[in-house]
C-alpha positions in Angstrom: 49.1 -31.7 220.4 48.4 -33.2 217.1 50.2 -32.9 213.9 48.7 -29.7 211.5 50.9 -29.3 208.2 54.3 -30.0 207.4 55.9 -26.7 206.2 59.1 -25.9 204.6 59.3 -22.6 204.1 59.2 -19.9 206.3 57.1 -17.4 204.5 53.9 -19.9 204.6 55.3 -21.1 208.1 54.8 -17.6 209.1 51.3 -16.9 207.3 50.1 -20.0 208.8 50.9 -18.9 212.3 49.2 -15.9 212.3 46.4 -16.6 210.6 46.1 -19.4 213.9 46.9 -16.6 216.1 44.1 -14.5 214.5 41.9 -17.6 214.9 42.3 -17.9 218.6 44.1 -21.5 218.1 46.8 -22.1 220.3 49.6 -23.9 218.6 53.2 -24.5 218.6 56.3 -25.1 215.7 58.8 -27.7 216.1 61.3 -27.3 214.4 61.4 -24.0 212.5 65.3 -23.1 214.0 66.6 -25.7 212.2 65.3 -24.4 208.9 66.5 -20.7 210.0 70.3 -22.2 210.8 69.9 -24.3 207.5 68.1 -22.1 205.1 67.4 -24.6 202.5 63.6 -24.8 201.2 62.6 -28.1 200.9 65.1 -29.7 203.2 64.0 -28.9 206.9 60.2 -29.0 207.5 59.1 -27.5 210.3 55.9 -28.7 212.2 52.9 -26.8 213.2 51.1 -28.3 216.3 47.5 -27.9 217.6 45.6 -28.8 220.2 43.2 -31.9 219.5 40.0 -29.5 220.3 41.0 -27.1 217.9 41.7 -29.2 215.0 38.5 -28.8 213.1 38.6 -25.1 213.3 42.7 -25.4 212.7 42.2 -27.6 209.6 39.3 -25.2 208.4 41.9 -22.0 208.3 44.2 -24.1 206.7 42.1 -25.0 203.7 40.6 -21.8 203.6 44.3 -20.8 203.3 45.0 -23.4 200.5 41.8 -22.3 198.4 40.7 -26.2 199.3 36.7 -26.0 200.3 36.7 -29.6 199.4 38.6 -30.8 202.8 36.9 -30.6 206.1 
């Protein structure tokens, strides 16, 4: 699995993730209990994961998420 976004807070963790889900891209999150035991934004960043194959599409949702047509 290769490395998606960086996230540090878990409202966009969770947006992220299920707009994944909705995309049919299996992923994982390292990391994401350390930020609920230590809510601190900005401190803990948890780590979304995707497969290599579904990078494109992955990196696609996430700039159409961003309002960044510019990255592909």
């Amino acid at each position: 699995m290769q490395l998606l976004k960086k996230v540090n807070d878990q409202i966009t963790l969770q947006i992220l993730c299920d707009l994944l889900e909705s995309g049919g891209i299996v992923h994982c999150v390292e990391g994401a209990g350390m930020n609920s035991l230590l809510p601190l934004p900005g401190l803990i960043e948890a780590r979304v994961l995707v497969d290599e194959g579904d990078m494109e599409a992955a990196q696609a949702l996430l700039n159409e998420m961003e309002g960044d047509t510019n990255h592909v």
